[in-house]
N, C-alpha and C positions, 0 to 999 in steps of 0.2 A: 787498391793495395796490390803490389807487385810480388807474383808468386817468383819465392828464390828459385832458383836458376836448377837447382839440383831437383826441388819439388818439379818442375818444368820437366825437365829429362825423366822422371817416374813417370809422368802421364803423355808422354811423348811416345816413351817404350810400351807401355801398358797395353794396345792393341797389339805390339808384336810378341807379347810375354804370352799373351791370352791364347796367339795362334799356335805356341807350342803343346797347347795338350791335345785332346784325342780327336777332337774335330777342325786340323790344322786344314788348309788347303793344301793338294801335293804342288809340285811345280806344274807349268806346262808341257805336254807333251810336243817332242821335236812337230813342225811343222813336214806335212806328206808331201811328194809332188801331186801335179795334176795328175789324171791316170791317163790322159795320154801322151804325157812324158813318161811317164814312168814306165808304160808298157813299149813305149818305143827306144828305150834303154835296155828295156829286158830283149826284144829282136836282136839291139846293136851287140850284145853281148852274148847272142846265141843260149839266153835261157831257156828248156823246152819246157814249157807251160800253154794250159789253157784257160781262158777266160772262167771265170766261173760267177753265178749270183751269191752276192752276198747269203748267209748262211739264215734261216728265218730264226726269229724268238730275240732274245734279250741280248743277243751276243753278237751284233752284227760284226762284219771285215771291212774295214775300206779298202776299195779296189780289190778285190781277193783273185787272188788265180792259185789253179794248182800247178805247183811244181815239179817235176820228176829230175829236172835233173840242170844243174848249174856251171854246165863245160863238165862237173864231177856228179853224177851220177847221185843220187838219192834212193836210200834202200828201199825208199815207198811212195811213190806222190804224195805229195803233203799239202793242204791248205792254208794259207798265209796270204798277208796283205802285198802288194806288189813290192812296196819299200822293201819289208825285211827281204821278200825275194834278188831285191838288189844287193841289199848287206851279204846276204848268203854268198852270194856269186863272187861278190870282192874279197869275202873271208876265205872261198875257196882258193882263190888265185894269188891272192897276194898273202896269205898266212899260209895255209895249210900247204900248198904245192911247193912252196920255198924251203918249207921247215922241214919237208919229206927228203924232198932233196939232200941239205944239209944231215940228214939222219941217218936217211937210208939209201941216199942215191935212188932213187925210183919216185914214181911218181903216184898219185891215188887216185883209187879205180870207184871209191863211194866214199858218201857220207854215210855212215849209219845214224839213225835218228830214233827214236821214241815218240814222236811228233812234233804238231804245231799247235793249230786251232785247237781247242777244248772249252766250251764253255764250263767256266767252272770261277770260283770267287779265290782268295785266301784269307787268310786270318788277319782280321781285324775290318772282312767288310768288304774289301775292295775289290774289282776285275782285277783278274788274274792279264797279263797282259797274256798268254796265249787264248782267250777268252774275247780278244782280238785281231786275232790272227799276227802278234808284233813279238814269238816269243818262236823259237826250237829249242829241243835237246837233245844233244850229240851224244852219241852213247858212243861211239869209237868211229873208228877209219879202216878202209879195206885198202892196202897198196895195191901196186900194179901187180906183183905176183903174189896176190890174192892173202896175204900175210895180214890178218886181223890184231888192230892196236886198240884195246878196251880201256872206257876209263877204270870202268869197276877193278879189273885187273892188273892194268898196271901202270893208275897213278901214283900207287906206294913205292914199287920194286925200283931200287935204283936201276939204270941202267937206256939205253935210248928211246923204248918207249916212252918212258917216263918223262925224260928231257923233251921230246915231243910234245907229249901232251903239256905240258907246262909251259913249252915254247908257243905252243897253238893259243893254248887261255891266256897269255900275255899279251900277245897279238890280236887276240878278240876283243881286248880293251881298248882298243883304237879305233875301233870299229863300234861294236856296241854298247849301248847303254851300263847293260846289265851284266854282270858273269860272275856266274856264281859257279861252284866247283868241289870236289870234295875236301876242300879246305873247309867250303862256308859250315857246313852243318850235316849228319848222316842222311837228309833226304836227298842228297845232291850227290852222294857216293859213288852212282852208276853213270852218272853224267855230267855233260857238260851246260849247263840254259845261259842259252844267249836271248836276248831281248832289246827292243827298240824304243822302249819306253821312256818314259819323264822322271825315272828315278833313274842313279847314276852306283854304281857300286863295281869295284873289279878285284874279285876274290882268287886273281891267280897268283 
């Protein structure tokens, strides 16, 4: 007997209905380079970083190196996987030094950051993608004459900072995965997280 056509389409869908609830699989994560492309991009581009071992325990980094500083300076060496250390470097130069420009005329002297690496999980289970070394968060920018731009401070206030920073997390959507920002929700109030991840979301 021939099952009708609609019966058909219900058990068609049925394993993709199944993979919406809690134990879906996420997408795949973007594909890395080799690391010795990658670190020989990070030379080409004059990142100052050093090789590093991956980090021991449950949270390893591919290719990890630390970063200090991406053409734009970093308020702290930070540990991250070579990629995102290239994403960085692009966000510096092709987001952030254009939009400063455009703002303020001048140019910027640091990232300021809250970190990278963390092993640590979030809710519902899963690595945290900085728990990969595939995440930062930008807590503001220092210009060239030393003029500090905070998210915490002034993502709200109308005015150039503001446009700034809204200009920068617009522009970080092209580039990263992930951006989340004090739009998305109060634990992201003081910052900006950027991420290289297999999910997709741009909360500027």
């Amino acid at each position: 007997m021939r099952i009708p056509s609609r019966a058909a389409l219900l058990l068609a869908l049925m394993p993709a209905l199944a993979a919406c609830g809690s134990g879906y699989a996420p997408p795949r994560p973007p594909p890395k380079l080799p690391p010795e492309i990658c670190l020989a991009q990070l030379d080409q581009f004059h990142v100052r970083y050093v090789k590093e071992a991956a980090p021991e325990g449950p949270c390893p980094v591919y290719d990890s190196v630390r970063v200090s500083a991406v053409g734009v300076a970093l308020s702290r060496p930070a540990l991250m996987g070579c990629d995102l250390a290239l994403k960085i470097e692009k966000f510096a130069h092709e987001v952030v030094a254009p939009e400063a420009q455009a703002h303020f005329h001048q140019g910027v002297r640091e990232i300021i950051h809250f970190g990278t690496y963390s092993c640590r999980g979030r809710p519902g289970g899963e690595w945290s993608e900085h728990a990969k070394g595939n995440a930062i968060d930008v807590a503001g920018f220092k210009l060239a004459d030393g003029t500090v731009i905070s998210v915490k401070r002034d993502w709200g206030p109308a005015g150039p900072k503001r446009d700034f920073l809204r200009a920068v997390a617009r522009g970080a959507c092209g580039l990263f995965s992930m951006v989340l920002t004090p739009k998305t929700n109060s634990a992201h109030e003081n910052h900006l997280h950027l991420d290289i991840g297999a999910y997709r979301k741009c909360d500027a």
